[in-house]
N, C-alpha and C positions, 0 to 999 in steps of 0.2 A: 635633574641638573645637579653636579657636583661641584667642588670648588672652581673658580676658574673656569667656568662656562660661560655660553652668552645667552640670554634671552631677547626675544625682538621684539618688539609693541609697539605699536602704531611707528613704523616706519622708522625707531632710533634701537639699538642696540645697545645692551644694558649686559656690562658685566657682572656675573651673578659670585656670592660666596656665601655657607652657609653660615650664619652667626649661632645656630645650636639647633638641637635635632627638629625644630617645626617649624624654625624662620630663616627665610634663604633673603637676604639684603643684595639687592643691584644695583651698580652706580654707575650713571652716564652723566657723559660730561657735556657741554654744547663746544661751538670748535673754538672759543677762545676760553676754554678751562673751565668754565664758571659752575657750579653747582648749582644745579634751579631748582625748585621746590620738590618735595618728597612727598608723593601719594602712594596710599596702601594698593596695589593690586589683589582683588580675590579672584583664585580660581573653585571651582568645586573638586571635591577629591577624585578622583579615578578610582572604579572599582564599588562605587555605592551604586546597588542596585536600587530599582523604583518600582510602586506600585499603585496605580489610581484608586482611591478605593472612595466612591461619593465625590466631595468634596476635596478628599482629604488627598494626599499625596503621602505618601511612606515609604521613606527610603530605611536601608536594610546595611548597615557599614560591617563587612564581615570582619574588619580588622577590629572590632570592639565588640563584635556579636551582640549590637543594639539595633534596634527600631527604633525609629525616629518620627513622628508625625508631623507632618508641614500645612496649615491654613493654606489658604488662596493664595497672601502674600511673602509668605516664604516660599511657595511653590514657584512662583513668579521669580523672586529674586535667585532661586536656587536656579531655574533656566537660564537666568542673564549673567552666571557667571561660569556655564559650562565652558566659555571661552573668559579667559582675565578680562577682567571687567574693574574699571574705580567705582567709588562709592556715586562720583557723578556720571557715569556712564549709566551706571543703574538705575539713578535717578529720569535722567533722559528716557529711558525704555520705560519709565511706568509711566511718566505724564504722555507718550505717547500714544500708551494702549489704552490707560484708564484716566477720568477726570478726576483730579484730585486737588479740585476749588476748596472741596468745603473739607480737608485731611489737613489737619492746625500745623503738624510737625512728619513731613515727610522723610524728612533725613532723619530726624528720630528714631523713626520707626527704621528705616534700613539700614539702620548704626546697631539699632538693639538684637537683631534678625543677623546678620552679620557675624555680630559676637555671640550671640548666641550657635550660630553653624561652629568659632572656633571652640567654644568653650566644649562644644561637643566632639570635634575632630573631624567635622566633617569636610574641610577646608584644604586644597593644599597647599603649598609652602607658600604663602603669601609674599608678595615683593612688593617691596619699597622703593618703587620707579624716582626719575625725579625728572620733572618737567619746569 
């Protein structure tokens, strides 16, 4: 997406422009103007290759020519955002598949996993929807 494109997510259409080379900002409005609340969209990057290995999941980013090792729950979260995905979407798809009664801080954990995907590039252009 370039300047002046649209993206569509769950059903509203979001005008997209980049604010600098890794963060692309989308702003929808509802039909009487109002700005509603701003959540981050993650996508996963295009173009990272994968490979099972045990446990372990290792994705391959040729644009950094690093490897990357992912736990279970990075593995997980890296699936749930091959399509945009909020940070409560992702949440929904873990307490579905997994019980996590006795996990103290679950959005912790998928905040730090998250930032951690940016801090690596593994992410792309993130969008700040607004619902």
């Amino acid at each position: 997406m370039g300047e002046g494109e649209t993206f569509n997510y769950q059903q509203t259409t979001f005008n997209c422009q980049w604010r600098n080379v890794r963060t692309q900002i989308c702003f929808a409005r509802t039909s009487n103007t109002e700005v509603r609340n701003k959540v981050t969209i993650y996508r996963a990057k295009k173009g990272v290759s994968e490979q099972q290995v045990g446990n372990e999941r290792m994705l391959f980013d040729s644009d950094s020519d690093k490897v990357h090792v992912l736990n279970g729950s990075a593995a997980f979260i890296w699936d749930s955002i091959r399509e945009p995905a909020s940070q409560e979407e992702i949440r929904t798809k873990l307490d579905a598949e997994y019980d996590l009664s006795g996990v103290s801080d679950v959005a912790g954990m998928i905040e730090k996993i998250l930032a951690d995907f940016t801090s690596k590039g593994l992410l792309a252009n993130n969008l700040a929807s607004e619902q």
